[in-house]
N, C-alpha and C positions, 0 to 999 in steps of 0.2 A: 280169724273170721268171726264178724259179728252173731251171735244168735239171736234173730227174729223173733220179737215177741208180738203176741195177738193176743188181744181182749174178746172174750167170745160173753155176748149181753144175751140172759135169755131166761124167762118167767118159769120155763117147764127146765127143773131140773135132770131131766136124763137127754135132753139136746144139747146140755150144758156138756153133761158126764159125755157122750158119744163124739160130739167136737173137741171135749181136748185130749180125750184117748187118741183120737187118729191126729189130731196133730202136733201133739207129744212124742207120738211114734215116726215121725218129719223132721224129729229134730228141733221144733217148734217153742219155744216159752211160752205157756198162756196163761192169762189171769184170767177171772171169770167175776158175773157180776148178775145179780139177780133180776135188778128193776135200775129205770132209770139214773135215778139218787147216786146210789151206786158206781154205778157206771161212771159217771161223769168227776164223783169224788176218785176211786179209781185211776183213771186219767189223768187225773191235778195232780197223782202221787208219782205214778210210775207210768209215763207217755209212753204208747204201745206204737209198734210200726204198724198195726191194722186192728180195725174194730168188725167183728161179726157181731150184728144187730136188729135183734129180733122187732118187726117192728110194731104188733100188738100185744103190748106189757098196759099191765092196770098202774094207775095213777100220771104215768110219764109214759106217752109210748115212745119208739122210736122213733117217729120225724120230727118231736120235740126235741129229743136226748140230739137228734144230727143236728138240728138247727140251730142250738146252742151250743155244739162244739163249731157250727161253720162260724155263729158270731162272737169268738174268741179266738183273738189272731194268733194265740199261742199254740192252738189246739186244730184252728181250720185246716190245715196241709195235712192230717193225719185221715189217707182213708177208710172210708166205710162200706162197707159191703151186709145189704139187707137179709135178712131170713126174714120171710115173708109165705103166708099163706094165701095171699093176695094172685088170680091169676091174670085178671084184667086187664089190658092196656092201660086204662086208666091209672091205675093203682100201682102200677111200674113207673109209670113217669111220672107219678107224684113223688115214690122215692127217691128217681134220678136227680127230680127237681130243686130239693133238699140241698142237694151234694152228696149224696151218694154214687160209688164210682160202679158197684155193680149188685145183681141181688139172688140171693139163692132163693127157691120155692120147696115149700112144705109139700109131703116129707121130705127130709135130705136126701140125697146123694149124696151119702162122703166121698166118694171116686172125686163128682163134679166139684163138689165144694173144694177139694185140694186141691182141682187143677186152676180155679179160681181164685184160690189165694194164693199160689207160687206164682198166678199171675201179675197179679199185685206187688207181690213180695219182690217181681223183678221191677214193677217200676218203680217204687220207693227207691230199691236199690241203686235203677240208675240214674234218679234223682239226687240221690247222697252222693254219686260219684260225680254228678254234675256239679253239684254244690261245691264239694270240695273241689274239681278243675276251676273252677269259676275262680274260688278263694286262691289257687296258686297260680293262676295267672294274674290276679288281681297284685299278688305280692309280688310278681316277677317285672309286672309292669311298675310296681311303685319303688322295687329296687334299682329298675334301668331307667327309670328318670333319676331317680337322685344319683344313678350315677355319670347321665350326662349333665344334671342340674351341677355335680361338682365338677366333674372335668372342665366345663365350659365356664364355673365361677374362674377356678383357678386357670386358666388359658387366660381370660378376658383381664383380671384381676394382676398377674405377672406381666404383660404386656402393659397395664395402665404404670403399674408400678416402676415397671421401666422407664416410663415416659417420662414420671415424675423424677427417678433417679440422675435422668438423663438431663434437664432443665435444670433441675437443681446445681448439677456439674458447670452448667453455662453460668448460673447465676454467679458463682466461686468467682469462675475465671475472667468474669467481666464485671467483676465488683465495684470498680469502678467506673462503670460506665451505664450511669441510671436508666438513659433509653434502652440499652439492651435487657437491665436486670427487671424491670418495667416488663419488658415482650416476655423476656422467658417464665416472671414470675404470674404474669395472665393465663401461660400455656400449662404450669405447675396445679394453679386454681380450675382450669377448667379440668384436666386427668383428674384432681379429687373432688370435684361433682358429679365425673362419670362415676366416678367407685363408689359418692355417697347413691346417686342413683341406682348403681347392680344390687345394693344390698337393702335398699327401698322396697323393688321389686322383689328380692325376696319374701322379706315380710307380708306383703301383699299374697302372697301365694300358699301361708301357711293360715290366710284368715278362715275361719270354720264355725263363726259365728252373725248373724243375722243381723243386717245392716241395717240403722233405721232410717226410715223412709220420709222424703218430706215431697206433697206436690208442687211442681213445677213446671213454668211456662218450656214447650218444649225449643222455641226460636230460640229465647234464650241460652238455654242449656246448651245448643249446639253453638253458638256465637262465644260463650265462656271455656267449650273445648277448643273454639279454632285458635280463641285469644289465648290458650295456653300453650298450645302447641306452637305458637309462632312465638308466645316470650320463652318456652323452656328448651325450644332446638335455635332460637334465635333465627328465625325463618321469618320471609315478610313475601311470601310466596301466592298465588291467583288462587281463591281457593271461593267456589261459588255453591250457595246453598238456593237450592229448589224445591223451598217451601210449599206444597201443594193441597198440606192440611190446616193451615190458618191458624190460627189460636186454639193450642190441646196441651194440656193439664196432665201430666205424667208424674205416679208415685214411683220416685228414685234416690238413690244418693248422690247428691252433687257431686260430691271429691270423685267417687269410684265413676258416674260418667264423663266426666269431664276427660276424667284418665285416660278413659278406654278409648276416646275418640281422637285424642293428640297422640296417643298410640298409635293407632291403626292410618292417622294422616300423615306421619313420619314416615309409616311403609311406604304410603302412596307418594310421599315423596321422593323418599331415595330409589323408587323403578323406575325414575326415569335414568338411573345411573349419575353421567357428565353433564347432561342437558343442561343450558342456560335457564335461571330462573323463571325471564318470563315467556318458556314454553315447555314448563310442567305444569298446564290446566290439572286442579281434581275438583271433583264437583261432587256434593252431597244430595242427595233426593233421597225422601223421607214416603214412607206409605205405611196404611192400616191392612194388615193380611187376618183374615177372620182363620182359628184353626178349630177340627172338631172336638176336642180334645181338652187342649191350652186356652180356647177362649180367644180373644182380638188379641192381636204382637202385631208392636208398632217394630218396623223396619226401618233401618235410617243405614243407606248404600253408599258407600265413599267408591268412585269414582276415580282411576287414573288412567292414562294411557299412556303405561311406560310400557316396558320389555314384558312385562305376564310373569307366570308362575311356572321356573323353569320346571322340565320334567325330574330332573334330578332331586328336588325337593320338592315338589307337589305331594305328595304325601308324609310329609315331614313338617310343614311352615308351623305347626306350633309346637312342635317342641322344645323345649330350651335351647338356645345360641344354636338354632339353626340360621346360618349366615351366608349371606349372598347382598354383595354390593350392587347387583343387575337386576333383584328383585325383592318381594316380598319375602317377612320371615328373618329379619334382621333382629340378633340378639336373642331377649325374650320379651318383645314386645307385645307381640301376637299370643306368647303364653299366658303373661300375667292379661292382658283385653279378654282371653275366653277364658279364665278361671273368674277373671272378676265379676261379667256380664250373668256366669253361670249364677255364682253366689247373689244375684239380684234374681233371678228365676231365668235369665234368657239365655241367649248366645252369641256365638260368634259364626260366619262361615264363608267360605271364601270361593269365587270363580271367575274362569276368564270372561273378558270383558266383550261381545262383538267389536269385530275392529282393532282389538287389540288392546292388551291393560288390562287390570284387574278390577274388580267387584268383590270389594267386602262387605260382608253383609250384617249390622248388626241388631241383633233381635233383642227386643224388653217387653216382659208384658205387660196389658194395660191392664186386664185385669187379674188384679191382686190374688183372689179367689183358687188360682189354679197359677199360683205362684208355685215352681219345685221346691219339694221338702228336702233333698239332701244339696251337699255342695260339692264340686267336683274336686 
């Protein structure tokens, strides 16, 4: 078990001596520290789990000493707890104000003062217990994707490989006969662009570095993912865009939009299942959602009406080689679109459609400003 240490800050020496006697005798560690300077040097050396902080000290008082540890990100999470001779309302909520979590009044109570710090001491405590839940689930989840990210490599990967082993066998046996070695060596070529593509998107999904940005007409943008998505699935499918914002200027990365959006029209393609080509309508509509927060996100909704999001994988479509030929969530399409979108600040998200079909929704902000700093 950890022993808790406390910094007890305080001008008059025998408040100093009387708070670390009794909480010395708690089992307690404490350093001590006479005036501000101190204090804060202190701190920089050996980070305490709680500071008692006297708050009228000469040179440096105490809501100077708080307010330079609140604006020092190293030092802000560590609470503080005032000794104050202050009884006022006023003069309380200016220490609250600070960042201070709670405050003792002159003369002490040692009674009060320790039931005050053990209070404390448990919520640190179960902060650090949070922390760490937080950190082993965090590892638990990034073990159990990469180990459907491998199972689902090598499922998908032995299956292609088969296909090709299997073509190849045809190519042998009908060596002589160019129309067939012609079909089977097309069907050889397309299995290893499926496998150069699975491990395309990998790479994609280990990016961790800040993409640079160029503006962009956003019609166009969208017209270079439909044009990609019908040359790279070879699809020449209805596929109508409901422009309603006119000419807008969007900072993005071509390649990673373009991606995400021939991605996410692939879904909407294959919901419709068997359908005949021309009645899988998807239709794209585009809108400005103001957030309080995030700032303006431009919205751009792909639109189909196939089969929906069965229950069985609705809380699953982006995990890796989550697969279903009757809907959305095919392969890791939907994976690498919301890792990619993330790492440009947006997102991804998904729902049923009224009527039927689905609505994916993809989010980009416009403004840069309140771009996320990490990447998922």
């Amino acid at each position: 078990m950890t022993v808790p240490k406390i910094l007890v800050v305080d001008d008059q020496p025998i408040n100093v001596q009387l708070l670390k006697r009794k909480l010395e005798r708690e089992g307690i560690k404490v350093t001590t520290a006479t005036n501000g300077l101190e204090a804060l040097s202190s701190v920089r050396w050996d980070r305490p789990d709680l500071i008692l902080l006297d708050v009228m000290m000469p040179d440096m008082d105490g809501i100077e000493v708080c307010q330079r540890l609140q604006a020092d990100e190293a030092t802000k999470s560590i609470p503080v707890i005032f000794i104050t001779a202050r009884t006022s309302k006023e003069g309380k909520i200016e220490g609250l104000g600070v960042g201070a979590v709670d405050y003792i009044t002159k003369p002490i109570d040692l009674d009060e003062t320790m039931a005050r710090v053990q209070t404390q001491l448990r919520f640190v405590s179960a902060n650090r217990e949070l922390i760490d839940l937080q950190r082993r689930l965090s590892e638990a989840r990034r073990a159990a994707t990469i180990g459907a990210v491998t199972q689902g490599i090598a499922h998908n990967l032995n299956n292609l490989l088969g296909v090709v082993i299997g073509y190849l066998d045809l190519v042998k046996a009908y060596y002589d006969k160019p129309e067939l070695v012609k079909k089977n060596a097309a069907c050889v070529e397309e299995a290893v662009l499926r496998i150069v593509s699975i491990i395309k998107q990998l790479s994609t999904l280990v990016v961790k570095t800040r993409l640079p940005l160029i503006a962009g007409d956003l019609s166009q943008l969208i017209e270079s993912g439909v044009q990609r998505f019908r040359t790279e699935y070879r699809i020449d499918g209805p596929v109508t865009f409901e422009n309603t914002l006119g000419t807008l200027a969007i900072d993005t990365h071509y390649e990673v939009f373009e991606e995400v959006l021939s991605k996410v029209l692939i879904n909407a393609w294959e919901a419709y299942g068997d359908a005949p080509t021309s009645q899988r309508p998807i239709t794209i509509r585009t809108e400005i959602v103001e957030k309080p927060e995030e700032g303006r996100q431009l919205f751009v909704k792909v639109e189909d009406q196939g089969r929906g999001i069965e229950a069985d994988i609705r809380d699953h479509v982006f995990e890796p080689f989550v697969s279903s030929k009757q809907t959305v969530g095919v392969g890791m399409g939907l994976t690498v679109a919301r890792h990619a979108l993330r790492n440009l600040g947006g997102d991804v998200s998904l729902a049923d459609r009224p009527g039927g079909g689905t609505i994916v929704t993809l989010m980009h902000p416009l403004d840069r400003k309140n771009r996320r700093s990490t990447v998922e």
